[in-house]
DOGU-227600 format. One record per residue (C-alpha): z, y, x. Coordinates in steps of 0.1 Angstrom, whole numbers, padded with zeros to 4 digits, always signed. Example, Ala and Ser with C-alpha at 12.3 -4.5 7.8 and 13.67 -1.06 7.14 Angstrom:
+0078-0045+0123;+0071-0011+0137;
This chain:
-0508+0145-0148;-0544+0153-0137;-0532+0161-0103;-0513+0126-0100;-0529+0094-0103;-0498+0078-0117;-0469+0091-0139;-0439+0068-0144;-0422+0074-0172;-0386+0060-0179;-0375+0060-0214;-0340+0054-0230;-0340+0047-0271;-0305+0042-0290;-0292+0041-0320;-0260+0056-0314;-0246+0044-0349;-0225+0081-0346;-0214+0083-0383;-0189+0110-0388;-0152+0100-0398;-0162+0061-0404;-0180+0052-0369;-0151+0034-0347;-0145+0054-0314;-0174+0073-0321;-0164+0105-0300;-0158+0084-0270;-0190+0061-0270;-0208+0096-0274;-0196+0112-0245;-0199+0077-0226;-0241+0076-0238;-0242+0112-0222;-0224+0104-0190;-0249+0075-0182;-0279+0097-0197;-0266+0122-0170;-0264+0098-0140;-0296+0074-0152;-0319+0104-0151;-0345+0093-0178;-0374+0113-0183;-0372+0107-0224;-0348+0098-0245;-0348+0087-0281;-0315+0088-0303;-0310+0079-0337;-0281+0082-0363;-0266+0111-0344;-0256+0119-0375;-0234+0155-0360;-0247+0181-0350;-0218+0185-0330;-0221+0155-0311;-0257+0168-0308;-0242+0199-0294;-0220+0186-0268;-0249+0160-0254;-0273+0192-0255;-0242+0211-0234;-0239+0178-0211;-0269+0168-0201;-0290+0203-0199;-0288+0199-0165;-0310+0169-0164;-0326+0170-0199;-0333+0208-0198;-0356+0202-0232;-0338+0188-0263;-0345+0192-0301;-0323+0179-0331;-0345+0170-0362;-0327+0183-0393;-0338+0167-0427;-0316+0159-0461;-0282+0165-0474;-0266+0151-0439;-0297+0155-0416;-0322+0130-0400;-0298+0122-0373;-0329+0122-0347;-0325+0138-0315;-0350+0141-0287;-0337+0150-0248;-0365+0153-0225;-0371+0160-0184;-0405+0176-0193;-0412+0207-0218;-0416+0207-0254;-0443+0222-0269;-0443+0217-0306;-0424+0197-0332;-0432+0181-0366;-0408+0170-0394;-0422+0146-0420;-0403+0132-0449;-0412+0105-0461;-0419+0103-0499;-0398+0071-0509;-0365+0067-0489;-0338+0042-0515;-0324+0054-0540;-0299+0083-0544;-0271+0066-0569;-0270+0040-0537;-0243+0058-0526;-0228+0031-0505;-0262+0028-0481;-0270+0063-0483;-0302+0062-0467;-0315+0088-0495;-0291+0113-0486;-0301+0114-0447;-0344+0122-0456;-0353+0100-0428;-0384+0118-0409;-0408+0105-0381;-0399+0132-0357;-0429+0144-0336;-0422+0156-0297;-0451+0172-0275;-0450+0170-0235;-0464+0189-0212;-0474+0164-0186;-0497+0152-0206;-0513+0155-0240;-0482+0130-0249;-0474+0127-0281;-0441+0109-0292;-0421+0099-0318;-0384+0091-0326;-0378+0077-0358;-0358+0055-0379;-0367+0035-0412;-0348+0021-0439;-0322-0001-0436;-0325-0040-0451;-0288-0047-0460;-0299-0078-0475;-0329-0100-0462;-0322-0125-0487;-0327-0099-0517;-0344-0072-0499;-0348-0044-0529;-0359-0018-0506;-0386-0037-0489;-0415-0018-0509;-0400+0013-0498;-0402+0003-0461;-0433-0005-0464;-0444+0031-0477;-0422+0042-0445;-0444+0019-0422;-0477+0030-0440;-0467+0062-0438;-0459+0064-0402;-0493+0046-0396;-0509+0073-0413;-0491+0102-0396;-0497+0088-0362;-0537+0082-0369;-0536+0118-0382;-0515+0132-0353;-0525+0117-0322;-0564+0128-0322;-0556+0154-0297;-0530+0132-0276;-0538+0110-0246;-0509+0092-0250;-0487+0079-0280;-0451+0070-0279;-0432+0057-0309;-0397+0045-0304;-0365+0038-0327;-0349+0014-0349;-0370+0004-0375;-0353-0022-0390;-0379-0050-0392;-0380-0078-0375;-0407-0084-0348;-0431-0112-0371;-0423-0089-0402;-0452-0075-0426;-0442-0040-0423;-0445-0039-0383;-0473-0062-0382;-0490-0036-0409;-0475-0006-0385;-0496-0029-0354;-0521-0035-0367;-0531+0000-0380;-0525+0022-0354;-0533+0003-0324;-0498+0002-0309;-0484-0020-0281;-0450-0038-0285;-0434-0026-0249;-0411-0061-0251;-0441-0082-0253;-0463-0061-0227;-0436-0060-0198;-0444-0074-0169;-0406-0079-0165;-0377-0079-0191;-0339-0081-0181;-0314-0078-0212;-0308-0102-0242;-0322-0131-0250;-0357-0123-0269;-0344-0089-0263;-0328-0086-0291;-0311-0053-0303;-0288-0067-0330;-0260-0095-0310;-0229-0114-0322;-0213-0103-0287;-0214-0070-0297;-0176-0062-0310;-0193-0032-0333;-0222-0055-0353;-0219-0066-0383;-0212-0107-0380;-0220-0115-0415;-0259-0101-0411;-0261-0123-0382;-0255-0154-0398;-0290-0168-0404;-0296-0154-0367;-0272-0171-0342;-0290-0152-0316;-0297-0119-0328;-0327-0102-0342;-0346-0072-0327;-0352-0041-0344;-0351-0011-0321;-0386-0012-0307;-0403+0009-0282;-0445+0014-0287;-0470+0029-0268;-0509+0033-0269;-0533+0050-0245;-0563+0069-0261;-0593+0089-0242;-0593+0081-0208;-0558+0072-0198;-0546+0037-0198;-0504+0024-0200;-0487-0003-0187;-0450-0016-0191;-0437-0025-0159;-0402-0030-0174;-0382-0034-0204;-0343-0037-0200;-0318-0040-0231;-0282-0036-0227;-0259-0062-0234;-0227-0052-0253;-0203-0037-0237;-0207-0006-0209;-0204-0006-0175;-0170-0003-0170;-0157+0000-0202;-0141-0020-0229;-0169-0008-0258;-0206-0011-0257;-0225+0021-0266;-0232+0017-0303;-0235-0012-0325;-0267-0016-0314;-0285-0025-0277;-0298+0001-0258;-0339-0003-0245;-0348+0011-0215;-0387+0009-0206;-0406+0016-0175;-0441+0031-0186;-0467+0037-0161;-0496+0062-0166;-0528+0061-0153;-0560+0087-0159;-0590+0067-0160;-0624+0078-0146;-0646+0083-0183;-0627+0090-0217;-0627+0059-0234;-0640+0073-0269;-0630+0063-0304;-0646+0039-0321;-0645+0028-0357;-0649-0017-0336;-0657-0046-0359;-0636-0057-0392;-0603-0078-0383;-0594-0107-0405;-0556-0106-0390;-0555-0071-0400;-0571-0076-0435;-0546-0102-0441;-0513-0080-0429;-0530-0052-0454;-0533-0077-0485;-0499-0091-0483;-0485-0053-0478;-0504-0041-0507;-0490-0071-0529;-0454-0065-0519;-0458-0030-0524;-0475-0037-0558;-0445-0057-0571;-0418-0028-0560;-0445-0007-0580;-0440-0032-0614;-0401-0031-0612;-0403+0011-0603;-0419+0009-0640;-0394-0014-0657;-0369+0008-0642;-0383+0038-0652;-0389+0026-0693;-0353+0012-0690;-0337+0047-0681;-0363+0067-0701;-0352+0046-0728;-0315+0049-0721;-0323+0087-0726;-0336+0089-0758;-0312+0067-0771;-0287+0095-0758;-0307+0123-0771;-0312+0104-0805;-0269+0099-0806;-0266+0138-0798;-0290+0150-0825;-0270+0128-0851;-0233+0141-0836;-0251+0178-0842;-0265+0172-0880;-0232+0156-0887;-0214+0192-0875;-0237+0211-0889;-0230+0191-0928;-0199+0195-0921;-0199+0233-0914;-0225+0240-0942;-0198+0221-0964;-0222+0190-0970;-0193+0171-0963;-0159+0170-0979;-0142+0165-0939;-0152+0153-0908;-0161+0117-0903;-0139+0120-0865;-0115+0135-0855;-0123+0163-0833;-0115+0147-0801;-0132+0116-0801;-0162+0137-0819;-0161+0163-0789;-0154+0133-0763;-0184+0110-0776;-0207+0141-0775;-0200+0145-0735;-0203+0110-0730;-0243+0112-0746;-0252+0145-0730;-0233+0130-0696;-0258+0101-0703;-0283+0119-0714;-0284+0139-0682;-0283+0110-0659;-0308+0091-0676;-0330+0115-0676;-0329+0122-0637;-0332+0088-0628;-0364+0086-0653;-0380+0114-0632;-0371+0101-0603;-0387+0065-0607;-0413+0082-0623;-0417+0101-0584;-0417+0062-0573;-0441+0053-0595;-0467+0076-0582;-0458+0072-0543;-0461+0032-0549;-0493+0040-0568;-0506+0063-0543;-0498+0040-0515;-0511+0010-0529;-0548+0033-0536;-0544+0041-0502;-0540+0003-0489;-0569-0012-0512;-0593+0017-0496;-0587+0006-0467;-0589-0028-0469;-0624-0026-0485;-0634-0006-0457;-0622-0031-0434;-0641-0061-0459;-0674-0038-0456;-0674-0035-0418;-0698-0059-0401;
């Protein structure tokens, strides 16, 4: 970049919603995002819930023409699903997990199972450092039960980007993070790192209506989520700061808008965003500086540290309720074994069972026994991240009350 004044960068972010076996028509709106990733020509592109490696496979086979670079971020039982494609080299890659992704006897969301990671990509144009992440899904705004755990994800993320970027000129975050625009988790996400909201910075924006990502025209999306939001909500985001001496503009965000050029299908359940980023080198390095408090920002970390502080009280009723569920089962087992041993040391005159309910009620408490113990060390694992975080949060927000 220092022999350029400008670099304009084109980026493509989807989440491809490419869930193997239970996706509809997911091998043909895969090989339709890597035909128009072939003939658009992007310079980056972000995927999420590529959940195959061997869709992975064929886009890396596809477009290696265009995208010579690629990397597939492998976390979890069933992976990350991130995927990076880029026009310029790769020089290094991260993986963070983060500590507190829903729970693991959700089995119908599943979120636990895929370790959702940040995943961090390096470009050689630039010191450019850039993300492609997902967080967790809502389900239910209404009830939202794994709203404290999102916000862990968004402090998280906030942290690992402050920690990361020191040596990057630019940083680019993009993915679906399931929040909505005006939501405490991305305004905490904002506010922390410094980040620009590409939909609100463009100079020019062509796509949906308030460009959202989520629509009721879209034949794949979930209608019933979209009842309280006749007009969609946006949650695929694409951010961007410049630090040092380089300053970025958006000179255009685009969305899709259902279904594909063409074609009878969109590309996922989701809208596509496509932004225009241009890159300038400035004359001095603009230099880091600690600024003066922000009451906005004081605010966003109070209200984060509260909601995060009540998922931290029910994480302990959850964990006395299964702890106590355990002993209960290990108290039933020690009886079932005095009773066999009285009756083996001829204490008794018979058995007070018969042998199959005695042997049947034994499995049942050491079945119980088992899973209430895992999911007492488990909340007892979401105790201390909730904990941790909500230190973390009330540091930081006296440091922000202390600053002049």
């Amino acid at each position: 970049m220092e022999g350029e004044p400008t670099l304009r960068l084109r980026i493509f972010d989807l989440n491809c919603w490419a869930i193997r076996y239970l996706s509809k028509r997911r091998q043909e709106r895969v090989r339709l995002i890597g035909d128009t990733l072939r003939q658009e020509g992007f310079d980056l592109v972000l995927l999420q819930e590529v959940w195959s490696e061997q869709d992975y496979s064929g886009l890396k086979v596809k477009l290696a023409g265009c995208y010579p670079f690629s990397h597939y971020f492998r976390s979890g039982v069933i992976g990350s699903g991130l995927c990076v494609f880029s026009r310029f080299p790769i020089l290094d890659t991260l993986l963070y997990q983060y500590s507190l992704n829903g729970y693991p006897y959700m089995l119908q969301h599943g979120d636990w199972f895929c370790g959702k990671v940040p995943g961090s990509r390096a470009g050689v144009t630039a010191p450019l450092l850039s993300l492609s992440l997902q967080l967790h899904a809502e389900y239910c705004r209404d009830k939202d039960a794994y709203l404290p755990h999102r916000l862990v994800q968004a402090w998280e993320l906030a942290q690992f980007i402050r920690h990361t970027s020191k040596a990057a000129d630019v940083v680019l975050l993009g993915g679906d993070l399931n929040m909505h625009p005006e939501d405490v988790g991305i305004r905490l996400l904002r506010g922390w790192t410094g980040l620009r909201d590409a939909f609100a910075e463009a100079t020019h924006f062509e796509g949906c209506k308030n460009g959202c990502t989520l629509v009721p025209d879209n034949c794949f999306t979930d209608k019933s989520e979209l009842l309280p939001f006749p007009l969609g909500i946006r949650i695929d985001y694409i951010l961007y700061k410049a630090i040092s001496s380089f300053t970025v503009r958006c000179e255009e965000l685009k969305t899709t808008t259902g279904r594909a050029p063409g074609m009878d299908i969109p590309f996922s359940d989701h809208e596509a965003v496509m932004v225009t980023l241009h890159i300038q080198r400035q004359g001095q390095p603009a230099g880091a500086t600690l600024g003066t408090a922000d009451p906005a920002l004081a605010d966003v970390v109070t209200e984060a540290r509260t909601e995060v502080g009540a998922g931290l009280q029910a994480a302990r009723r959850q964990r006395y309720s299964s702890g106590r569920m355990a002993v209960l089962a290990l108290l039933l087992l020690l009886l079932q074994a005095a009773a066999a041993l009285g009756t083996l040391a001829g204490l008794g005159a018979e058995q007070p069972f018969p042998k199959l309910s005695f042997c049947l009620l034994a499995f049942l408490a050491l079945g119980v026994l088992v899973l209430a113990t895992g999911l007492h060390l488990f909340h007892t694992m979401e105790v201390k991240m909730l904990h941790g975080t909500e230190d973390q949060m009330w540091m930081v927000l006296r440091a922000l009350q202390e600053r002049p």
